[in-house]
C-alpha positions in Angstrom: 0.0 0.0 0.0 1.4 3.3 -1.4 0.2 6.8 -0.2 1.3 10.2 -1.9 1.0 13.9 -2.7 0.5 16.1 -4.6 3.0 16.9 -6.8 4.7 13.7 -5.9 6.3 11.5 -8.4 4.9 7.9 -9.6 6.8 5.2 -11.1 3.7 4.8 -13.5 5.1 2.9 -16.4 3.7 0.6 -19.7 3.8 0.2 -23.0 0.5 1.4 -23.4 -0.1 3.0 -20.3 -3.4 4.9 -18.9 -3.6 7.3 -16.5 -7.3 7.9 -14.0 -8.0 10.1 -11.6 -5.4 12.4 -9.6 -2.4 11.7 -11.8 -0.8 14.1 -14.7 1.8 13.3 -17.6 4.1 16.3 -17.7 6.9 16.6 -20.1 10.5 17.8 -19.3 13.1 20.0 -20.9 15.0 17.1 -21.6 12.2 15.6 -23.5 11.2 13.1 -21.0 8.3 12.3 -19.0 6.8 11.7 -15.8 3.7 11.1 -13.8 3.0 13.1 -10.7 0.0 13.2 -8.9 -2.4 15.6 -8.7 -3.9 14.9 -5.4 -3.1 13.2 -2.0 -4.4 9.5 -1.9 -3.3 5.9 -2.2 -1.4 4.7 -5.6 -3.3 1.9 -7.1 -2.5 0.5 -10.6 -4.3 -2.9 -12.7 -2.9 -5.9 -12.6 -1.0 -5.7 -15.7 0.2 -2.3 -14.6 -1.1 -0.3 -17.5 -3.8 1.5 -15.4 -2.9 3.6 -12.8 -4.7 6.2 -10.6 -5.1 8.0 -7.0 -7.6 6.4 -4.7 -9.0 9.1 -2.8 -12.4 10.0 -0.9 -12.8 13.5 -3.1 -16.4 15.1 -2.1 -17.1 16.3 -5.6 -16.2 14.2 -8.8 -14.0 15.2 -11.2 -14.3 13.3 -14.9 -11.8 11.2 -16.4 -11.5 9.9 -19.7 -12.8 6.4 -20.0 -14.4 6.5 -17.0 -18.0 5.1 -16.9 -20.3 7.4 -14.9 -24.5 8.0 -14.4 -26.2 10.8 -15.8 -29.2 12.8 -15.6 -30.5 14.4 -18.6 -31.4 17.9 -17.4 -31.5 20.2 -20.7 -31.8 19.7 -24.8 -29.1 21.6 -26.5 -29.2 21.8 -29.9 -28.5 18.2 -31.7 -27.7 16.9 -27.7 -28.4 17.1 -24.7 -27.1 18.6 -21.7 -26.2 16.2 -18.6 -25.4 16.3 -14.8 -23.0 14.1 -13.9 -22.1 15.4 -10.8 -18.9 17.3 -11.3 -18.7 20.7 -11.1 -19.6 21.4 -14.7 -22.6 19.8 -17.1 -21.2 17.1 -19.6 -22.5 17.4 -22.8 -24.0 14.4 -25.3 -24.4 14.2 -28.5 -27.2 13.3 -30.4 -24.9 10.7 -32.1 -22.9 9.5 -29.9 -24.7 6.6 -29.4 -25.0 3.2 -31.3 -26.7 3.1 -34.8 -27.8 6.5 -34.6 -27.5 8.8 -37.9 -29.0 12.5 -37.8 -32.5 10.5 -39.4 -32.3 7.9 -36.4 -31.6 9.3 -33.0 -32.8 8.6 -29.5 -35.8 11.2 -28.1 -34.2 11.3 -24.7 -36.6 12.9 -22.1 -35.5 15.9 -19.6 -34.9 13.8 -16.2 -33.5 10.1 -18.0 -30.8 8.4 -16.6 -28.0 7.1 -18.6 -25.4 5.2 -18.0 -21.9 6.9 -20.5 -18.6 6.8 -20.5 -16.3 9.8 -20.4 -15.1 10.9 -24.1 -13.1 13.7 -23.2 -12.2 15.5 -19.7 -10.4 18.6 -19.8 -9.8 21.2 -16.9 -10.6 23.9 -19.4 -13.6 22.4 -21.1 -16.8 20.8 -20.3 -16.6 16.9 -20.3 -18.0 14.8 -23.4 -20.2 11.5 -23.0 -20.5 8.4 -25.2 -23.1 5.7 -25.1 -21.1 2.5 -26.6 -17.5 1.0 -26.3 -15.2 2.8 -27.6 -13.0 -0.5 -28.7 -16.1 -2.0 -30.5 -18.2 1.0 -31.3 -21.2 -1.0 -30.1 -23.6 0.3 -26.9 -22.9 -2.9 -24.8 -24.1 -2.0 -21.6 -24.0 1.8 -22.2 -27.7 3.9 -23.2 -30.6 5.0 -21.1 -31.7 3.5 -17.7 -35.3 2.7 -17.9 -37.3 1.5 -14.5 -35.1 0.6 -11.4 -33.6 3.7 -8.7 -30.2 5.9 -8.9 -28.3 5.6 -5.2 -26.2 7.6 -4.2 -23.1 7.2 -2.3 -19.2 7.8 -1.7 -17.1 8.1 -4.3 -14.8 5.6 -2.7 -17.7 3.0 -2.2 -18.9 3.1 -6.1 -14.7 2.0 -6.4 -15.4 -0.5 -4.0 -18.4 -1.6 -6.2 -16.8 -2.1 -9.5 -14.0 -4.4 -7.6 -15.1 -7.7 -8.9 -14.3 -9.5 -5.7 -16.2 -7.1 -3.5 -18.6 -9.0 -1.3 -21.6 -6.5 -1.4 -23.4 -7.7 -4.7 -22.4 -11.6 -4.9 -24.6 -11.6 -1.7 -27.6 -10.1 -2.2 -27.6 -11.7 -5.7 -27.3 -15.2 -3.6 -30.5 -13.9 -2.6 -33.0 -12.2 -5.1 -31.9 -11.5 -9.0 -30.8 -7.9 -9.2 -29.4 -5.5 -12.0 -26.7 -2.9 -11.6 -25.2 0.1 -13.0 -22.2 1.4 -11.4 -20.7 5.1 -12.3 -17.0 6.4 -10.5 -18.9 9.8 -9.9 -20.9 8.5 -6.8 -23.9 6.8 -8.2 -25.3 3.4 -8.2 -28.7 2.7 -10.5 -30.2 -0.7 -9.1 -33.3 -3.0 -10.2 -35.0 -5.6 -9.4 -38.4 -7.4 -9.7 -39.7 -6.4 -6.8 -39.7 -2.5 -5.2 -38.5 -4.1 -1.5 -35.7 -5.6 -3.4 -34.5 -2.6 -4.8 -34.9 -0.6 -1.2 -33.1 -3.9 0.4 -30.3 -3.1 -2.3 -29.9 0.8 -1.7 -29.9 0.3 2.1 -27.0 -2.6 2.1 -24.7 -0.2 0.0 -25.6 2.6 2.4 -24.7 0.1 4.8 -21.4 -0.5 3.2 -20.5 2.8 2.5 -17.4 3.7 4.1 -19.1 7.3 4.7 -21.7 5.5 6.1 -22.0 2.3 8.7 -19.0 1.0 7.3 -20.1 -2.8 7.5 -18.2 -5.9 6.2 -19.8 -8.8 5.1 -21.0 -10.5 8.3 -22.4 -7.3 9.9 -24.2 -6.4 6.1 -25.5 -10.3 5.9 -26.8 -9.9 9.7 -28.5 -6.8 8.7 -29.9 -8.3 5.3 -32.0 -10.9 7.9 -33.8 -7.7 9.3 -34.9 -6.3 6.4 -38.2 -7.6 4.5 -37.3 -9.6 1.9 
């Protein structure tokens, strides 16, 4: 486990490395580069070391490239829409930035729909970009509008904690009732089931999880799954 700085330097190397939140590739006079980070936090990096970023508990999200996040459509804006994302500025969406769509075929997305995009672009000096498909295949995948099911809300840390495939939180209430997810870096969790106690069941165990909130592991969550109503 690895804490820095900001300003600190990382030894973030790989062929085809990628950089995420809290770290910066800056050039020298010499022509080389380095990675410093941008914010204090712990170093984490893939398992093939060619993703690399600063685990923090930031209040407020700031985008990323390539990062898959939920939105709310709050405003039309000429061939797009505008969206909330939670970071301090609207993202924008195009009106064909999603699969099969042409300027004849486009989705009629209403004011208030959820979506589930990934970051295009992220620039301090520019408002972030949304996609709806993979940008490796070009198709939606798992990418588009949200339709039924409730947005959660919750720590930027737990919705990290989330997309960690060995996490214990959904494995265990899927041992229990069939559920779907939708899990965005920017603090937001959309969640369904087929029935609405399910879904409530859901939000509470994450809140339940949430390092910001009860902070339970997996025994205290499974205890507190036997007093809900399910």
């Amino acid at each position: 486990m690895s804490y820095v700085l900001p300003g600190e330097s990382v030894p973030a190397k790989h062929v085809n490395l990628k950089l995420g939140p809290g770290l910066l590739q800056v050039s020298h006079v010499a022509q080389e580069t380095a990675v410093v980070s941008t914010k204090a936090g712990e170093l984490k990096h893939s398992a093939n070391n060619k993703l690399w970023w600063i685990e923090g508990n930031a209040r407020r999200y700031v985008p990323a490239a390539q990062e898959s996040v939920i939105g709310i459509v709050i405003a039309r804006s000429g061939e797009g829409w505008r969206v909330d994302i939670g970071a301090a500025h609207m993202a924008s969406l195009d009106g064909l930035a999603f699969e099969g769509a042409t300027k004849r075929n486009r989705l009629n997305l209403k004011i208030g729909s959820l979506l589930y995009a990934r970051v295009s672009l992220a620039h301090k000096d520019m408002e972030p970009e949304l996609e709806c498909f993979d940008a490796q295949t070009r198709k939606a995948g798992e990418f588009g509008e949200l339709k039924g099911g409730f947005m959660a809300r919750c720590s930027l840390q737990m919705c990290r904690h989330l997309l960690d495939p060995n996490h214990f939180l959904f494995p265990l209430l899927g041992s229990k009732f069939p559920l779907e997810t939708a899990i965005g870096v920017n603090g937001r969790v959309w969640v369904n089931s087929k029935e609405p106690k399910h879904v409530i069941a859901i939000v509470r165990c994450i809140e339940a999880a949430d390092p910001d909130g009860s902070n339970m592991d997996a025994l205290q969550v499974k205890k507190f799954l036997g007093t809900l109503d399910i």
